[in-house]
N, C-alpha and C positions, 0 to 999 in steps of 0.2 A: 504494500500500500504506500501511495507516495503523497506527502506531507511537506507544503511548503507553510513555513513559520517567518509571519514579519513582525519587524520591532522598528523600533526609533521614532514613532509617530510621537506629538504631544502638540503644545501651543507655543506658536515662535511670535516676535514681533513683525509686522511691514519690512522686510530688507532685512531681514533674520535668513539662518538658515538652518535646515534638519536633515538628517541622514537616517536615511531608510534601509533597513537590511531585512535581505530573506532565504532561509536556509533551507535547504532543499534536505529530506531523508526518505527512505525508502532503499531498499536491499537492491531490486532490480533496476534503480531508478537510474538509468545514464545521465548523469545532467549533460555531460559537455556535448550529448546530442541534439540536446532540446534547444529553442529560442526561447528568452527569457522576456517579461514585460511587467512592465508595471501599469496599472490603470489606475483609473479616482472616478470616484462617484459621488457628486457632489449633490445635496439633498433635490429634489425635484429634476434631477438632471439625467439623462442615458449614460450609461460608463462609457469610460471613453479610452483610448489607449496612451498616455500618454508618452512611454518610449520603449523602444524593444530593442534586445539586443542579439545578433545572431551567434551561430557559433562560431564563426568566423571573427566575432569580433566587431565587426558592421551593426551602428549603431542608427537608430531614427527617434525622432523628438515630432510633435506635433508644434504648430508653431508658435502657441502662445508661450513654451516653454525653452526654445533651443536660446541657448547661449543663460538657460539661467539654471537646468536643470541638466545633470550628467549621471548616466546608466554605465553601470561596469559591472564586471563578474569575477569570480574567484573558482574556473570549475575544481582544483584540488577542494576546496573548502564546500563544494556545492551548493554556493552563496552567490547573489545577485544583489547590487546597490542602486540607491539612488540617493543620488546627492543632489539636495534641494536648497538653492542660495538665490538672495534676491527676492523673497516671497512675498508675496501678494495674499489681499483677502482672498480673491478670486480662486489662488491652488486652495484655499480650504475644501476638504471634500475626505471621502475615505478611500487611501490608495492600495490598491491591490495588486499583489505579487501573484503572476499569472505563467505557463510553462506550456509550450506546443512545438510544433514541430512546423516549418514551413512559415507563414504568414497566419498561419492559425494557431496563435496563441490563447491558445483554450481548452489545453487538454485537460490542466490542474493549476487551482483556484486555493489562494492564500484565503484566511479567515479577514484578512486587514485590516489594519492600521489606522488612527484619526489621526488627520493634521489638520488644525486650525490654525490658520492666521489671524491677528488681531491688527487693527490701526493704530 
């Protein structure tokens, strides 16, 4: 069974910033096959993808976040980040560590994380 576990969520200021981790377990679970992502679902809103990262290393940002938020991985550690600087009310929302293969990141669904931002 494969269990992905996020942390570092909490409440930062305007131009604050938080780091999000998520650890991947499971026996048969290859991570460094899979593409990793992170989403956020912000109350009344559709989730949305915020950034994925392939195996390859080839990373994508939606564009209200590129140059302020950065995705990386650790497959020995079978951990996936997101480093979030420069925040906005607007990222408040609940961001989800997500795990697929291809462009379909949706095989396996983290419990996830609140980040609030305040003004």
């Amino acid at each position: 069974q494969v269990q992905l576990v996020e942390s570092g969520g909490g409440l930062a200021q305007a131009g604050g910033s938080l780091r999000l981790s998520c650890v991947a377990s499971g026996s048969n679970f290859l991570f460094r096959a899979y593409t990793m992502g992170w989403y956020r679902q912000a109350p009344g809103k559709q989730r949305e993808l915020v950034a994925a990262i392939a195996i390859g290393g080839t990373t994508n940002y939606i564009d209200s976040v590129k140059g302020r938020f950065t995705i990386s991985r650790d497959n020995d550690k079978k951990a996936v980040f997101l480093q979030l600087n420069s925040l906005k009310p607007e990222d408040t929302a609940v961001y989800y560590c997500a795990a697929g293969v291809g462009g379909r990141i949706n095989s396996y669904w983290g419990q996830g994380t609140q980040v609030t931002v305040s003004t």
